[in-house]
N, C-alpha and C positions, 0 to 999 in steps of 0.2 A: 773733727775735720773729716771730710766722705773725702775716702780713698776710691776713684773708679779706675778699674782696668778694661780697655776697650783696643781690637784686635778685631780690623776689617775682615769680613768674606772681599773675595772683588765682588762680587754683585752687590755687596754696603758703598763701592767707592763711589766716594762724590765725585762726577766730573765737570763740575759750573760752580761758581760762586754765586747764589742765590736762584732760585728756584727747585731747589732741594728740600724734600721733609729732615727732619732733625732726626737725625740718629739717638741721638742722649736726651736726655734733661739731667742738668747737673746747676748746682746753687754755687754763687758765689764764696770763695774760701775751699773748692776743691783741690785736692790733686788728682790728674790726670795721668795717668801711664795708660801710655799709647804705644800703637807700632803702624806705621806708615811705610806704604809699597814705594818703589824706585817711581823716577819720572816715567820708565817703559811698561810698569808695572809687571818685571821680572821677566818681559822678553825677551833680552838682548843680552845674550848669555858667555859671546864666544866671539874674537875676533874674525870671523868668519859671517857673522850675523849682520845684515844689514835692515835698516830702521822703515824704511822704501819698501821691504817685502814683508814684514814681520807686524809693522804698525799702523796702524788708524791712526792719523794726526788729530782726528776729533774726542783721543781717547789716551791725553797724558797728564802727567802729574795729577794721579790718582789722589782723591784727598779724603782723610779719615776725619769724620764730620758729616755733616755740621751737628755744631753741640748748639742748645737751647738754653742760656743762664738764665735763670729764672730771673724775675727781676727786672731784664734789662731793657729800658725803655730809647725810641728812637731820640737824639742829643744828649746819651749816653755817655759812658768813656768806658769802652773794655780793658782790661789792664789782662795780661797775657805774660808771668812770669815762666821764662824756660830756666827749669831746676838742672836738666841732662840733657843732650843730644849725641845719643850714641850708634855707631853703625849698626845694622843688627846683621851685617853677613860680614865676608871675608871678603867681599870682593866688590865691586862699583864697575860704571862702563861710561866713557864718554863717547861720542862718536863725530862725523860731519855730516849733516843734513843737506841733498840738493836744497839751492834756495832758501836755506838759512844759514844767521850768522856774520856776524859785522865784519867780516872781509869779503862778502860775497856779493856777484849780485840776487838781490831779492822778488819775492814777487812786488815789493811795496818801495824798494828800490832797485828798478827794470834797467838791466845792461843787456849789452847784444853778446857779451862773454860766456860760454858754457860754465856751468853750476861746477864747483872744486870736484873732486872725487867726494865719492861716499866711504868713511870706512869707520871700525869701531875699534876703541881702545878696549884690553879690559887692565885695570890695575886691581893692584892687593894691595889690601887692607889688611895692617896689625893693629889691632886695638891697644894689646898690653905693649906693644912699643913704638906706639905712638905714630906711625907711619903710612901713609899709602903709595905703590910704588908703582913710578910711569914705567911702563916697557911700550919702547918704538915699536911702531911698525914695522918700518925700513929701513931698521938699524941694529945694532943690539943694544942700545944702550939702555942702561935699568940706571932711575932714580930715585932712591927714596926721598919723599918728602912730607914733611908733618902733618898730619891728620890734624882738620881743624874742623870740626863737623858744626853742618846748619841745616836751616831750613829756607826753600826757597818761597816755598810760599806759606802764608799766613795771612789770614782776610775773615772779611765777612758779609754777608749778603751786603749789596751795593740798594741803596734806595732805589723809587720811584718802580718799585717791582723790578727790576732790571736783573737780565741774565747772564752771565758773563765768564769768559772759558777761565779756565785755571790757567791759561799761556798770558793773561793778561793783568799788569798791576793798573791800579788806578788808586782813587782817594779811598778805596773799600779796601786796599792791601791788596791781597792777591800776589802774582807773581813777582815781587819783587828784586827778587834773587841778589839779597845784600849778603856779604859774607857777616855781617852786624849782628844779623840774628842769630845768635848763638848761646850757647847756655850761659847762664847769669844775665838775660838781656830781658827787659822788661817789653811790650810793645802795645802800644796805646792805641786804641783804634774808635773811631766814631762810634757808634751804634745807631742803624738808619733803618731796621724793623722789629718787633719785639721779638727778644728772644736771645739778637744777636745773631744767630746762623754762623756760628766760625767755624774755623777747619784748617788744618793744616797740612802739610806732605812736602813734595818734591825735594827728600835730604842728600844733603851734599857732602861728602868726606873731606870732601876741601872743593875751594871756588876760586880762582884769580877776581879782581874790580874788573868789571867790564862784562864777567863771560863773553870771552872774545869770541869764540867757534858757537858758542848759544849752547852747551854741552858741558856741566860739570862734570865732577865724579858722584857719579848718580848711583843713589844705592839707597835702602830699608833704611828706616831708621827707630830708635829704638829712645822715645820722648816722653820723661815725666816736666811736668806742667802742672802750675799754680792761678786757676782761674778765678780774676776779682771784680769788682764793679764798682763805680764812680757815679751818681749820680750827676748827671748836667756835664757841663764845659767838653764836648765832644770836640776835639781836633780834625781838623779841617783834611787833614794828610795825616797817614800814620808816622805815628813819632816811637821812638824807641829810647829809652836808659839802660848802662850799666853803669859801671862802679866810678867809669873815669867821665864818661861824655853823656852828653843830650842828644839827640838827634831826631832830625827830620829826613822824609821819604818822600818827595815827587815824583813821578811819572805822568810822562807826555811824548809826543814827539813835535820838534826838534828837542834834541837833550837840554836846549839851552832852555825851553819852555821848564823841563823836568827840574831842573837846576834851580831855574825862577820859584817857581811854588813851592820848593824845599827851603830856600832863603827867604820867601814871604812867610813861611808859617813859622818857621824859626825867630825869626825878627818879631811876629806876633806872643810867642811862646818868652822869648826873654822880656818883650815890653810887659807883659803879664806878672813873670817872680820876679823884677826886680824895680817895679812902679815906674818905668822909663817912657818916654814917648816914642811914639814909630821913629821919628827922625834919629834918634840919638839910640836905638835900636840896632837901627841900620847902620849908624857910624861905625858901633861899637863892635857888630857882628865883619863887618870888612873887616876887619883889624884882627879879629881870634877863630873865624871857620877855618874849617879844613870841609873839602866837596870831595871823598873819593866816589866815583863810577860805580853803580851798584850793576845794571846792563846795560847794554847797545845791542839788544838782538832781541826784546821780544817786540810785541805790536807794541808797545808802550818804552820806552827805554825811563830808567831809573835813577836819581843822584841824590845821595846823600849828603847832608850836611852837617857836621859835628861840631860840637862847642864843650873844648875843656872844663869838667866842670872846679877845677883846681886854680882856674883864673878869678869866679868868680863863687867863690863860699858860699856865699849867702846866699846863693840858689838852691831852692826848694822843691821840688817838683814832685803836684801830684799830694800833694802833704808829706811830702816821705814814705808812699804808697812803695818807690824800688827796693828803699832799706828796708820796709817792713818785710815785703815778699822774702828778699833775700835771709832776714832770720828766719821767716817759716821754715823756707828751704833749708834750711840748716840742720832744721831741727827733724828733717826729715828722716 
Protein backbone atom coordinates (compact mmCIF):
# COMPACT_ATOMS: atom_id res chain seq x y z
CA UNK A 1 0.00 0.00 0.00
CA UNK A 2 1.82 3.75 -1.08
CA UNK A 3 1.79 5.72 1.78
CA UNK A 4 2.02 9.57 0.29
CA UNK A 5 2.57 12.51 2.61
CA UNK A 6 1.74 15.73 0.88
CA UNK A 7 1.87 19.47 2.70
CA UNK A 8 1.02 22.55 0.29
CA UNK A 9 3.35 25.67 -0.30
CA UNK A 10 0.38 28.35 -0.88
CA UNK A 11 1.76 28.87 -4.21
CA UNK A 12 0.71 24.63 -4.56
CA UNK A 13 -2.98 25.86 -3.45
CA UNK A 14 -5.58 24.94 -5.89
CA UNK A 15 -8.04 27.61 -6.20
CA UNK A 16 -10.89 26.18 -8.98
CA UNK A 17 -12.00 22.93 -9.39
CA UNK A 18 -10.78 21.98 -12.73
CA UNK A 19 -8.34 23.67 -14.76
CA UNK A 20 -5.68 22.85 -12.45
CA UNK A 21 -2.27 20.77 -13.34
CA UNK A 22 -2.21 17.72 -10.71
CA UNK A 23 -0.08 18.02 -8.06
CA UNK A 24 0.28 14.08 -7.34
CA UNK A 25 0.02 11.01 -9.21
CA UNK A 26 -1.11 8.44 -6.87
CA UNK A 27 -2.73 4.81 -7.70
CA UNK A 28 -5.58 3.50 -6.45
CA UNK A 29 -5.48 1.71 -2.80
CA UNK A 30 -3.27 4.76 -1.43
CA UNK A 31 -3.18 6.43 1.70
CA UNK A 32 -2.98 10.06 1.66
CA UNK A 33 -1.88 12.18 4.63
CA UNK A 34 -2.51 15.59 3.83
CA UNK A 35 -2.62 19.12 5.59
CA UNK A 36 -4.99 21.67 4.20
CA UNK A 37 -4.94 25.62 4.75
CA UNK A 38 -8.25 27.32 6.58
CA UNK A 39 -11.06 28.77 4.12
CA UNK A 40 -8.85 32.36 4.72
CA UNK A 41 -5.70 30.50 4.15
CA UNK A 42 -4.47 31.63 7.64
CA UNK A 43 -5.30 35.40 7.28
CA UNK A 44 -7.74 36.02 9.79
CA UNK A 45 -5.99 35.63 12.80
CA UNK A 46 -7.61 38.01 15.64
CA UNK A 47 -10.95 39.34 16.44
CA UNK A 48 -9.88 42.54 15.22
CA UNK A 49 -9.21 41.24 11.57
CA UNK A 50 -11.57 41.85 9.21
CA UNK A 51 -12.22 39.48 5.79
CA UNK A 52 -13.11 43.14 3.57
CA UNK A 53 -9.55 44.35 4.23
CA UNK A 54 -7.40 41.33 4.54
CA UNK A 55 -9.09 39.07 1.46
CA UNK A 56 -9.42 38.52 -2.07
CA UNK A 57 -12.82 36.82 -2.31
CA UNK A 58 -11.27 35.22 -5.70
CA UNK A 59 -8.82 33.46 -3.37
CA UNK A 60 -10.68 31.07 -0.65
CA UNK A 61 -10.92 27.56 0.43
CA UNK A 62 -7.47 26.96 -0.56
CA UNK A 63 -7.50 23.28 -1.95
CA UNK A 64 -4.66 20.77 -1.52
CA UNK A 65 -4.78 19.04 -4.91
CA UNK A 66 -5.61 18.06 -7.39
CA UNK A 67 -4.46 14.42 -7.21
CA UNK A 68 -4.19 12.22 -10.58
CA UNK A 69 -5.55 8.40 -9.77
CA UNK A 70 -4.08 6.61 -12.25
CA UNK A 71 -6.61 4.63 -13.89
CA UNK A 72 -9.38 6.73 -13.54
CA UNK A 73 -11.40 7.05 -16.60
CA UNK A 74 -14.42 9.56 -17.49
CA UNK A 75 -18.12 7.28 -15.91
CA UNK A 76 -15.88 6.42 -13.43
CA UNK A 77 -16.89 6.20 -9.58
CA UNK A 78 -14.06 7.69 -7.32
CA UNK A 79 -14.56 6.33 -3.92
CA UNK A 80 -12.77 8.83 -1.36
CA UNK A 81 -12.40 7.04 2.14
CA UNK A 82 -11.78 9.72 5.22
CA UNK A 83 -9.51 7.63 7.73
CA UNK A 84 -8.96 11.11 10.10
CA UNK A 85 -9.93 14.67 10.15
CA UNK A 86 -8.06 16.46 12.61
CA UNK A 87 -7.42 20.19 13.36
CA UNK A 88 -3.99 20.84 12.85
CA UNK A 89 -4.00 24.37 14.95
CA UNK A 90 -5.45 25.47 18.22
CA UNK A 91 -7.47 27.84 16.99
CA UNK A 92 -10.32 28.32 13.99
CA UNK A 93 -12.23 31.80 12.91
CA UNK A 94 -15.61 32.41 11.83
CA UNK A 95 -16.63 35.67 10.81
CA UNK A 96 -19.78 37.84 8.86
CA UNK A 97 -19.23 38.86 5.46
CA UNK A 98 -20.93 42.24 3.76
CA UNK A 99 -23.41 40.51 1.41
CA UNK A 100 -23.10 37.15 2.56
CA UNK A 101 -24.98 34.51 4.32
CA UNK A 102 -28.54 33.32 4.64
CA UNK A 103 -29.87 36.16 6.71
CA UNK A 104 -28.59 38.80 4.77
CA UNK A 105 -29.27 40.62 1.86
CA UNK A 106 -27.02 39.27 -1.09
CA UNK A 107 -25.81 40.41 -4.08
CA UNK A 108 -27.81 37.31 -5.72
CA UNK A 109 -30.66 38.20 -3.35
CA UNK A 110 -30.84 42.18 -3.63
CA UNK A 111 -32.53 44.12 -0.49
CA UNK A 112 -32.56 48.02 -0.08
CA UNK A 113 -31.30 46.81 3.82
CA UNK A 114 -27.65 47.79 4.61
CA UNK A 115 -25.17 44.57 4.61
CA UNK A 116 -25.19 43.13 9.00
CA UNK A 117 -21.83 44.41 10.40
CA UNK A 118 -18.65 42.79 9.69
CA UNK A 119 -16.89 41.09 12.44
CA UNK A 120 -14.71 37.99 13.33
CA UNK A 121 -15.04 35.15 15.88
CA UNK A 122 -11.78 33.47 16.96
CA UNK A 123 -12.63 30.17 19.01
CA UNK A 124 -10.22 27.45 20.76
CA UNK A 125 -9.86 24.46 19.81
CA UNK A 126 -8.84 21.40 22.27
CA UNK A 127 -8.16 18.51 20.46
CA UNK A 128 -7.50 16.13 23.53
CA UNK A 129 -10.72 17.33 25.00
CA UNK A 130 -12.73 17.23 22.47
CA UNK A 131 -13.88 20.89 22.33
CA UNK A 132 -14.09 24.21 20.38
CA UNK A 133 -14.94 27.14 22.43
CA UNK A 134 -17.43 30.26 21.10
CA UNK A 135 -16.42 33.51 22.97
CA UNK A 136 -19.01 36.49 22.07
CA UNK A 137 -18.08 39.35 20.87
CA UNK A 138 -20.61 41.44 22.87
CA UNK A 139 -20.83 39.57 25.71
CA UNK A 140 -18.74 37.42 27.88
CA UNK A 141 -20.17 34.43 27.42
CA UNK A 142 -17.59 31.26 26.59
CA UNK A 143 -19.21 28.03 25.32
CA UNK A 144 -17.67 25.00 25.00
CA UNK A 145 -18.91 22.84 22.34
CA UNK A 146 -17.81 19.51 20.81
CA UNK A 147 -15.39 19.38 18.16
CA UNK A 148 -16.78 17.51 15.29
CA UNK A 149 -14.33 18.18 12.38
CA UNK A 150 -14.88 17.96 8.30
CA UNK A 151 -14.44 19.02 5.37
CA UNK A 152 -16.18 21.39 3.36
CA UNK A 153 -15.05 20.84 0.21
CA UNK A 154 -14.27 17.65 -1.60
CA UNK A 155 -14.67 17.54 -5.70
CA UNK A 156 -13.40 16.98 -8.76
CA UNK A 157 -12.71 18.51 -12.06
CA UNK A 158 -16.35 19.19 -13.36
CA UNK A 159 -16.65 17.96 -17.19
CA UNK A 160 -17.00 19.57 -20.46
CA UNK A 161 -13.46 21.41 -19.63
CA UNK A 162 -15.32 23.50 -17.04
CA UNK A 163 -13.83 25.81 -14.47
CA UNK A 164 -15.32 26.36 -11.37
CA UNK A 165 -14.46 28.43 -7.86
CA UNK A 166 -13.96 26.33 -4.70
CA UNK A 167 -17.26 28.69 -3.20
CA UNK A 168 -19.33 26.44 -5.46
CA UNK A 169 -20.90 22.72 -5.07
CA UNK A 170 -22.41 21.14 -8.02
CA UNK A 171 -22.73 17.45 -9.59
CA UNK A 172 -18.43 17.65 -9.40
CA UNK A 173 -18.74 17.99 -5.42
CA UNK A 174 -17.03 20.97 -4.55
CA UNK A 175 -18.16 23.17 -1.95
CA UNK A 176 -20.59 21.26 -0.24
CA UNK A 177 -20.21 22.00 3.09
CA UNK A 178 -22.05 18.85 4.78
CA UNK A 179 -21.16 18.33 8.36
CA UNK A 180 -21.56 14.34 6.70
CA UNK A 181 -18.13 14.49 5.50
CA UNK A 182 -16.39 13.30 8.29
CA UNK A 183 -13.93 10.69 9.26
CA UNK A 184 -15.32 7.24 8.54
CA UNK A 185 -17.41 8.76 5.66
CA UNK A 186 -16.94 7.17 2.28
CA UNK A 187 -17.64 9.80 -0.76
CA UNK A 188 -18.54 8.56 -4.22
CA UNK A 189 -17.93 11.04 -6.93
CA UNK A 190 -18.30 10.68 -10.89
CA UNK A 191 -15.18 10.88 -12.74
CA UNK A 192 -15.74 13.37 -15.81
CA UNK A 193 -11.67 13.72 -17.12
CA UNK A 194 -8.99 11.16 -16.86
CA UNK A 195 -7.09 11.29 -13.99
CA UNK A 196 -10.01 12.49 -11.85
CA UNK A 197 -8.41 15.94 -10.72
CA UNK A 198 -9.61 15.86 -6.88
CA UNK A 199 -8.82 17.82 -4.01
CA UNK A 200 -9.78 18.67 -1.03
CA UNK A 201 -9.76 21.58 1.99
CA UNK A 202 -12.03 24.19 3.39
CA UNK A 203 -11.90 22.06 7.36
CA UNK A 204 -14.27 22.81 9.83
CA UNK A 205 -13.92 22.15 13.72
CA UNK A 206 -17.43 22.04 13.75
CA UNK A 207 -20.48 23.29 11.18
CA UNK A 208 -24.27 23.71 12.24
CA UNK A 209 -26.88 22.20 8.85
CA UNK A 210 -27.27 25.16 7.09
CA UNK A 211 -24.06 27.31 7.66
CA UNK A 212 -26.31 29.86 8.50
CA UNK A 213 -23.85 33.25 8.51
CA UNK A 214 -21.81 31.25 5.36
CA UNK A 215 -18.71 30.93 8.10
CA UNK A 216 -17.80 27.85 9.89
CA UNK A 217 -15.16 27.29 12.25
CA UNK A 218 -12.56 27.48 9.76
CA UNK A 219 -9.32 26.13 10.55
CA UNK A 220 -6.07 23.53 8.98
CA UNK A 221 -6.75 20.44 8.88
CA UNK A 222 -4.73 17.57 9.41
CA UNK A 223 -6.42 14.36 6.80
CA UNK A 224 -5.33 10.92 6.25
CA UNK A 225 -7.35 9.46 3.31
CA UNK A 226 -7.81 6.03 1.46
CA UNK A 227 -8.06 6.62 -2.26
CA UNK A 228 -10.04 3.89 -4.56
CA UNK A 229 -11.57 3.36 -7.95
CA UNK A 230 -14.66 1.80 -9.46
CA UNK A 231 -14.70 1.18 -12.85
CA UNK A 232 -18.19 2.45 -14.60
CA UNK A 233 -21.58 3.24 -12.75
CA UNK A 234 -20.61 6.99 -12.03
CA UNK A 235 -23.28 8.83 -9.94
CA UNK A 236 -24.96 11.33 -11.21
CA UNK A 237 -24.48 13.60 -7.65
CA UNK A 238 -22.13 12.85 -5.07
CA UNK A 239 -23.14 10.39 -2.76
CA UNK A 240 -21.48 9.53 0.51
CA UNK A 241 -21.66 6.12 3.21
CA UNK A 242 -20.78 5.60 6.76
CA UNK A 243 -21.42 2.91 9.04
CA UNK A 244 -25.23 3.79 9.62
CA UNK A 245 -26.58 5.75 6.32
CA UNK A 246 -26.42 6.26 2.33
CA UNK A 247 -26.51 9.53 1.25
CA UNK A 248 -26.94 11.71 -1.42
CA UNK A 249 -25.78 15.49 -2.20
CA UNK A 250 -27.63 17.99 -4.57
CA UNK A 251 -27.05 21.48 -5.10
CA UNK A 252 -28.95 24.05 -7.04
CA UNK A 253 -30.73 27.04 -6.35
CA UNK A 254 -33.96 27.15 -5.14
CA UNK A 255 -32.97 24.48 -2.31
CA UNK A 256 -36.06 22.96 -3.28
CA UNK A 257 -34.31 22.27 -6.80
CA UNK A 258 -31.18 20.93 -4.44
CA UNK A 259 -33.59 18.81 -2.37
CA UNK A 260 -35.02 17.35 -5.68
CA UNK A 261 -31.74 15.97 -7.35
CA UNK A 262 -30.63 14.60 -3.95
CA UNK A 263 -34.10 12.55 -3.84
CA UNK A 264 -34.01 11.74 -7.57
CA UNK A 265 -30.54 10.16 -7.22
CA UNK A 266 -31.31 8.53 -4.09
CA UNK A 267 -34.49 6.98 -5.46
CA UNK A 268 -32.10 5.87 -8.38
CA UNK A 269 -29.44 4.47 -6.03
CA UNK A 270 -32.01 2.22 -4.01
CA UNK A 271 -33.93 1.25 -7.20
CA UNK A 272 -30.42 -0.17 -8.18
CA UNK A 273 -29.33 -2.53 -4.59
CA UNK A 274 -32.55 -3.61 -4.06
CA UNK A 275 -34.02 -4.48 -7.81
CA UNK A 276 -37.17 -2.04 -7.25
CA UNK A 277 -38.71 0.08 -9.84
CA UNK A 278 -38.52 4.05 -9.67
CA UNK A 279 -42.24 4.05 -8.60
CA UNK A 280 -41.98 1.88 -5.61
CA UNK A 281 -38.50 3.73 -5.02
CA UNK A 282 -39.97 6.64 -4.38
CA UNK A 283 -42.86 5.13 -2.16
CA UNK A 284 -40.51 3.53 -0.12
CA UNK A 285 -37.82 6.58 0.16
CA UNK A 286 -41.03 9.06 1.39
CA UNK A 287 -41.48 6.84 4.17
CA UNK A 288 -37.51 6.45 5.56
CA UNK A 289 -35.39 9.77 4.27
CA UNK A 290 -34.25 12.23 6.51
CA UNK A 291 -33.05 15.76 4.30
CA UNK A 292 -30.82 17.65 6.79
CA UNK A 293 -29.49 21.33 5.12
CA UNK A 294 -26.04 20.78 4.22
CA UNK A 295 -25.96 25.17 2.97
CA UNK A 296 -28.11 28.19 2.25
CA UNK A 297 -25.23 30.53 1.46
CA UNK A 298 -23.07 29.54 -1.07
CA UNK A 299 -23.96 30.16 -5.07
CA UNK A 300 -25.34 26.78 -5.10
CA UNK A 301 -27.15 25.90 -1.63
CA UNK A 302 -26.94 22.10 -0.64
CA UNK A 303 -29.40 19.12 0.81
CA UNK A 304 -28.74 15.97 1.77
CA UNK A 305 -30.63 13.01 1.80
CA UNK A 306 -30.04 10.01 4.22
CA UNK A 307 -31.44 6.48 4.25
CA UNK A 308 -30.94 4.33 7.43
CA UNK A 309 -29.13 1.62 6.27
CA UNK A 310 -30.43 -0.63 9.42
CA UNK A 311 -34.16 -0.49 7.80
CA UNK A 312 -33.04 -2.10 4.86
CA UNK A 313 -29.96 -4.99 5.35
CA UNK A 314 -29.74 -6.22 2.29
CA UNK A 315 -28.30 -3.11 0.91
CA UNK A 316 -25.07 -3.38 -0.54
CA UNK A 317 -23.46 -0.62 -1.82
CA UNK A 318 -20.59 -0.30 -3.97
CA UNK A 319 -19.93 -4.12 -3.47
CA UNK A 320 -18.96 -3.47 0.12
CA UNK A 321 -16.25 -0.97 -1.32
CA UNK A 322 -17.25 1.31 2.58
CA UNK A 323 -16.74 -1.92 4.75
CA UNK A 324 -13.74 -2.80 2.82
CA UNK A 325 -12.12 0.86 3.13
CA UNK A 326 -13.01 0.95 6.72
CA UNK A 327 -10.86 -2.39 7.46
CA UNK A 328 -8.02 -0.96 5.55
CA UNK A 329 -8.27 1.86 7.73
CA UNK A 330 -8.16 -0.07 10.60
CA UNK A 331 -5.33 -1.59 9.89
CA UNK A 332 -3.81 1.46 9.53
Amino acid sequence: MDVIEFTPTPEQYGWSFGGTAPIRRVRPGSVLQLWSDDAFAGRLRDTKDRASALLDTRYTNPQTGPFFVEGAEPGDTLALHFVSIEPARDWGVSTTLPLFGGLTGTTRTATLQDPLPELTWVYEIDSTARTVTFNANESDHRIPLPLEPMLGTVGVAPERGEVRSTAVPDTFGGNMDTPEMRAGATCYLGVNVEGALFSIGDGHARQGEGESCGVAVETAMNVTMIVDLMKGGAPAWPRIEDDRHLMTVGSGRPLDDAWRAAQVDMIGWLGGLLGMSKMDAYQLLTQISESPIANMVDPNFSAVVKVAKDLLPSMRAYGGMHQRLRELAAGL
